[in-house]
C-alpha positions in Angstrom: 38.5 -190.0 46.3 37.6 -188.4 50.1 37.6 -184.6 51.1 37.7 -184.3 54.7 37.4 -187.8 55.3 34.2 -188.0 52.7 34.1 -190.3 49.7 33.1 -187.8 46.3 32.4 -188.4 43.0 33.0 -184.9 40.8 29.5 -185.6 39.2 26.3 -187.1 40.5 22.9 -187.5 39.8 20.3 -186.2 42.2 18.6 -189.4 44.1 15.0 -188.1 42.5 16.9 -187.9 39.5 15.6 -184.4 38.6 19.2 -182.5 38.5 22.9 -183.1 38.5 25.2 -182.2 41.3 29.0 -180.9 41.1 31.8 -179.9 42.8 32.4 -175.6 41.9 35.8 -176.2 40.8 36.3 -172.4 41.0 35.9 -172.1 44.8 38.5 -174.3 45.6 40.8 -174.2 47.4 39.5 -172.2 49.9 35.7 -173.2 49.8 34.2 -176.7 48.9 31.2 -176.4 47.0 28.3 -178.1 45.8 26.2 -177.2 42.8 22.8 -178.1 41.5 22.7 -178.3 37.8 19.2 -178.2 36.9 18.9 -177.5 33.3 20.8 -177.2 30.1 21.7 -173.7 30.0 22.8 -174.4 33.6 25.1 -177.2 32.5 26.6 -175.1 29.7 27.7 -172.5 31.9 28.4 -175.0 34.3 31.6 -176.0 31.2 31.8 -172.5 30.1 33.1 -170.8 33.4 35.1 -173.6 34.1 32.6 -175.1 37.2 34.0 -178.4 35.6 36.7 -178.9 33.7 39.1 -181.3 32.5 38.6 -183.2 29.4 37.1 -186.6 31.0 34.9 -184.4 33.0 33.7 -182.4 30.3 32.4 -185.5 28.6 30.4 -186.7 31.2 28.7 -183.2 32.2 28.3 -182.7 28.5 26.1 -186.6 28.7 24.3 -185.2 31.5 23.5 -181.8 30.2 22.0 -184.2 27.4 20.0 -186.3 29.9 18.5 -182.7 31.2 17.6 -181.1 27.9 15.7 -184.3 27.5 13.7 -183.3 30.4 12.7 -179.9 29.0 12.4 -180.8 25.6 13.0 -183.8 23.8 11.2 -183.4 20.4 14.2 -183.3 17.3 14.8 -179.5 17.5 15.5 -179.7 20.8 18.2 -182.4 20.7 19.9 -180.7 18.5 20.0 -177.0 20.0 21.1 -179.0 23.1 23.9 -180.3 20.9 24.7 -177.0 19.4 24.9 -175.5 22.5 26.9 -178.1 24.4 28.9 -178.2 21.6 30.0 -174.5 21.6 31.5 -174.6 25.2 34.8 -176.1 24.8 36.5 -176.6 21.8 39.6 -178.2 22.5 38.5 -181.0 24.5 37.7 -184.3 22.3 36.0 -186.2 25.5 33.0 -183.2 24.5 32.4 -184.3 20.7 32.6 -188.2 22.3 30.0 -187.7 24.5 27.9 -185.5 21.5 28.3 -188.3 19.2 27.6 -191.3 21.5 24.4 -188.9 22.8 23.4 -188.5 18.7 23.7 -192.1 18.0 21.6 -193.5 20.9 19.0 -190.3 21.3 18.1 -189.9 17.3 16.6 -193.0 16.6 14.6 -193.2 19.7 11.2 -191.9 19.9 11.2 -188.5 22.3 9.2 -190.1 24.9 11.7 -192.5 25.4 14.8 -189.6 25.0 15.1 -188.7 28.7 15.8 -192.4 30.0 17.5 -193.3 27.0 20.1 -190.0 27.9 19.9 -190.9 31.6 20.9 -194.5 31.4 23.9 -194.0 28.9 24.8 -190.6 30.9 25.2 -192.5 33.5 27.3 -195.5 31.5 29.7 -192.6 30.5 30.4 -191.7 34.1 30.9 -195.1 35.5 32.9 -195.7 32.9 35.6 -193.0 33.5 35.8 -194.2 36.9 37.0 -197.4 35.3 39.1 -196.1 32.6 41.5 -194.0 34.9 41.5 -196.9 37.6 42.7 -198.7 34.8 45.6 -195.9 33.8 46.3 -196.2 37.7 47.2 -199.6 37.8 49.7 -199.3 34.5 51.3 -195.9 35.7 51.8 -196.9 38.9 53.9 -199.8 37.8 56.2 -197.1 36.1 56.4 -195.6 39.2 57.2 -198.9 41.0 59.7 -199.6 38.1 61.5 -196.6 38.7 61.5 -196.7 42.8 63.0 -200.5 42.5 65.7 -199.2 40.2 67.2 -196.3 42.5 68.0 -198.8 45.3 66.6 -196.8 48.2 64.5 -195.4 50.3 64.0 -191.9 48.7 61.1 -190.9 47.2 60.6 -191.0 43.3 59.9 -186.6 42.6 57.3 -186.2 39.7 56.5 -183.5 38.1 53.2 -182.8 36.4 51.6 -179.8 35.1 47.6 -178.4 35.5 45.3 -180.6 37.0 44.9 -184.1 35.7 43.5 -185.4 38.8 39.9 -187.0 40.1 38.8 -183.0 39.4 39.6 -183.2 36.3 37.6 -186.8 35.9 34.8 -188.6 37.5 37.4 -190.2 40.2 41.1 -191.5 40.5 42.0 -189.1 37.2 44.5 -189.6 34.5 48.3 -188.3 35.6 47.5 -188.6 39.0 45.8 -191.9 39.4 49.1 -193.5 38.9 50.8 -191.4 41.9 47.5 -192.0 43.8 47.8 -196.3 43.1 51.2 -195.2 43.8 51.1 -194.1 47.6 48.1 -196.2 48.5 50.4 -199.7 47.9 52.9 -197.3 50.1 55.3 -196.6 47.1 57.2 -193.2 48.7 56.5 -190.6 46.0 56.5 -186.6 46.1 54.8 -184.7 43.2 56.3 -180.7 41.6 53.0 -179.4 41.0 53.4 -176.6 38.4 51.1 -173.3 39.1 49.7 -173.4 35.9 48.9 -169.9 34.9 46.8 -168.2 34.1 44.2 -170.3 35.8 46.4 -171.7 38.4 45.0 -174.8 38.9 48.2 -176.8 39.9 48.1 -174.7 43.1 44.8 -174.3 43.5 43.2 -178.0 42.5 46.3 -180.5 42.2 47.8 -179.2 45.8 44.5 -179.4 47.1 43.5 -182.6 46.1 46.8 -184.1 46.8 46.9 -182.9 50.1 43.3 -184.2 51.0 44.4 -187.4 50.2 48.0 -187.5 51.9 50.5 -187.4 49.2 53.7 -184.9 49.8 53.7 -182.4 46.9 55.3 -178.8 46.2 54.1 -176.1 44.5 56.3 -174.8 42.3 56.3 -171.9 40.0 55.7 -172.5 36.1 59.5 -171.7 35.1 61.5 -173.9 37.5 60.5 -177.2 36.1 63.8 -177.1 33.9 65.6 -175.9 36.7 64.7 -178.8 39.2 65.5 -181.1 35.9 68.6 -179.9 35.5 69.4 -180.6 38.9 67.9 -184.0 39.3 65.3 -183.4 41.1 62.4 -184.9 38.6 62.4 -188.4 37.9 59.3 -188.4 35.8 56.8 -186.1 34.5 53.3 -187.5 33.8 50.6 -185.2 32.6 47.1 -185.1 31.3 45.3 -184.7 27.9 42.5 -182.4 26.5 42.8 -184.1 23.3 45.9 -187.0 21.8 45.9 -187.5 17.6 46.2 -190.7 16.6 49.7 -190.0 16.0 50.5 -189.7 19.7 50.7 -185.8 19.5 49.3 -184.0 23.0 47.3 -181.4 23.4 47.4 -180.0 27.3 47.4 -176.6 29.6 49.7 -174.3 28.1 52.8 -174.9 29.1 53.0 -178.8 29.0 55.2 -178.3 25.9 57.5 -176.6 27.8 58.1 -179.1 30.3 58.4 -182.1 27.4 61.2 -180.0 26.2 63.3 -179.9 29.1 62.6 -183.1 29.7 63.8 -184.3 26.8 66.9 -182.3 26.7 67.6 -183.8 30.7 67.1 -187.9 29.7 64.0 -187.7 32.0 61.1 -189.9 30.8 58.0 -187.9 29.7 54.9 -190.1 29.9 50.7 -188.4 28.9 47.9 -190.2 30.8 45.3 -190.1 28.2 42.3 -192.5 28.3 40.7 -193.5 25.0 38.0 -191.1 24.9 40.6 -188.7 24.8 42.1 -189.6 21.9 41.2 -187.8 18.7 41.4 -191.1 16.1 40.2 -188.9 13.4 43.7 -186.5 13.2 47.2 -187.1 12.8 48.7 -183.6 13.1 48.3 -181.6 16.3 49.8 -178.5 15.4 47.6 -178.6 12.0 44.1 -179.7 13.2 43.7 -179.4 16.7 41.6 -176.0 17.5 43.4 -174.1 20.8 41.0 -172.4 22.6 41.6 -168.3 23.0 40.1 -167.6 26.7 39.1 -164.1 28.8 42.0 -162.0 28.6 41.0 -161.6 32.4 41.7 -165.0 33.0 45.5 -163.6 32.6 45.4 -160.1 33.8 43.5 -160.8 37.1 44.3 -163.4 39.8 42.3 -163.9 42.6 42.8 -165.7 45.9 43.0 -165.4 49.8 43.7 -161.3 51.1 45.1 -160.9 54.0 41.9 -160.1 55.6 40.7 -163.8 54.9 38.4 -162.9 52.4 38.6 -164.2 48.8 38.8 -161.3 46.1 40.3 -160.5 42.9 42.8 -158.3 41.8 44.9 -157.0 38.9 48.2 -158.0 38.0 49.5 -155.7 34.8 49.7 -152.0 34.2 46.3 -150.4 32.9 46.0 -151.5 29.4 48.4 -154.2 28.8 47.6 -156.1 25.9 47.2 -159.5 26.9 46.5 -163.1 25.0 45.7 -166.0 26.7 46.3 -169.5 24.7 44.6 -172.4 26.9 46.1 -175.3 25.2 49.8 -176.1 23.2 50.6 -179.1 21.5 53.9 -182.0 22.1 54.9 -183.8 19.7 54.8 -187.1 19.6 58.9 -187.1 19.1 58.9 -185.9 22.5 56.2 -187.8 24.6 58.1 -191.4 25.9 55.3 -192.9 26.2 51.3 -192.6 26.7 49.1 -194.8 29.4 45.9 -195.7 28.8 43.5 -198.3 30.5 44.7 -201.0 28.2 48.3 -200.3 28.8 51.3 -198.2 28.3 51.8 -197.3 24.7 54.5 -195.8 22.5 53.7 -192.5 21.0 52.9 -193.1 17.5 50.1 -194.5 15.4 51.4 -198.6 15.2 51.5 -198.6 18.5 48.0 -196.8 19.8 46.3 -198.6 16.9 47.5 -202.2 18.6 45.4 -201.3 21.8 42.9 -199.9 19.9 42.9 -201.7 16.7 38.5 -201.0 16.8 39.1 -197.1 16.1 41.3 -197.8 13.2 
């Protein structure tokens, strides 16, 4: 995808291949940032802090943050404190334990010598591979979204609503909920996307608008509580949103609040479709609610915002009384009962196990 006019990749290997370069997702919107990621404890934080996020992306930092240990130290102990480490960042997101496990399997056997090209190369496989995955869930949402623009009969755009960032921010490039829009647009489909907030983190307003706008499609923010309004008043014709982590069983785990918005949409007859590649999908769970681990953040995350002043500068302040208790949840789980349907790069499936398994019959 382009900012200002550029062609970007979220991740990308230095040309002397001695460090990793990102995008500091927690500058935007107001700065554009790039960041040198020279070592392992460097890519840890990097996941920590939220420099990257989103599931996809997490998995190919983690494979890069693998590829960088290698270069400090590659004997056995220090593949598997890299793991440990890496490991620790993010629970929640599956794409993380993927990329462990693929790292483990090709890594371990190898002689440590060899570790560092060996982690390279298949680092490197991982991220090109995204890129094709959510081209992939492009092409099969967007013909949802064509579907549904032939079947109104006119000329007005088809309003979807999405929640937190599932965008090329969130992945490598194209991303998972809004590749579709993006295919969408770009064969000149009109569409206009509710973008959700997305408290506490607010990265519908600061990363979905953002990216969205660099790229020319209409969008709104919108505060977290008026999806079911705008619903009610048929002004959502779909809602497509991402995954940190999908059970085999087709339950979702997203940004707080996605359960929410399935609800609603349930209760208003409007579709409710998750964008979930295959590495996002957990094939080793059934039960969401049961197994999935949420992730319990900063309490800051909630009691602080931060943003433009009126001065221009970016600062931080505090949003509750002095000694509010807070908890801050970064993940809830839909049920499969209420998810219409769930797009990944080998088509659009129904959410439940007979279904996912006939994509995917090699994961069951």
């Amino acid at each position: 995808m382009k900012v200002n006019g550029k062609a970007y990749r979220t991740i990308w290997p230095s040309k002397t291949e001695e460090y990793v370069e990102i995008i500091d997702q927690t500058r935007l919107p107001f700065e554009f940032v790039i960041v040198k990621l020279a070592s392992l404890d460097n890519t840890a934080s990097a996941i920590t802090e939220m420099l990257v996020r989103g599931a996809p992306l997490i998995g190919a930092t983690t494979a890069w943050g693998m590829w960088l240990a290698m270069l400090d130290d590659n004997s056995d102990n220090g593949l598997a404190q890299a793991q440990d480490q890496l490991r620790a960042t993010r629970p929640t997101a599956v794409n993380l334990q993927w990329a462990l496990a693929k790292m483990e399997a090709a890594l371990r056997p190898a002689l440590p010598p060899e570790r560092a090209v060996i982690a390279y190369a298949l680092a490197q496989e991982i991220t090109d591979n995204d890129v094709r995955l959510c081209s992939a869930i492009g092409d099969y949402g967007s013909r949802l979204i064509t579907d549904l623009y032939k079947s109104k009969g006119s000329d007005t755009a088809i309003n979807i609503l999405t929640h937190c960032n599932a965008g090329w921010l969130a992945t490598v490039d194209w991303g998972t909920a809004l590749a579709p829009i993006y295919k969408a647009h770009n064969a000149g489909i009109p569409v206009h996307v509710w973008v959700d907030e997305t408290r506490p983190r607010n990265q519908g307003n600061f990363l979905t608008a953002w990216e969205l706008h660099q790229h020319g499609v209409p969008n709104t923010v919108i505060v977290d509580n008026a999806g079911g309004h705008l619903m009610q008043h048929g002004k959502v014709d779909i809602c497509i949103v991402g995954t940190d982590r999908t059970t085999a069983n087709g339950d979702v785990c997203n940004k707080i609040g996605t359960y929410l918005k399935a609800l609603a949409a349930n209760d208003n007859d409007i579709p409710f479709y998750v964008a979930a590649p295959s590495t996002s999908i957990d094939w080793t769970i059934t039960d969401g609610l049961k197994n999935i681990p949420i992730e319990q953040r900063d309490s800051l995350e909630v009691s602080r915002i931060s943003g433009k002043l009126d001065d221009g500068t970016i600062g931080t302040v505090q949003v509750m009384p002095d000694g509010s208790n807070t908890r801050n949840d970064a993940f809830d789980v839909t049920p499969a009962r209420l998810v219409t349907g769930i797009i990944t790069e080998r088509g659009v499936s129904k959410a439940n196990q007979q279904s996912l398994s006939k994509l995917f019959p090699e994961f069951i």
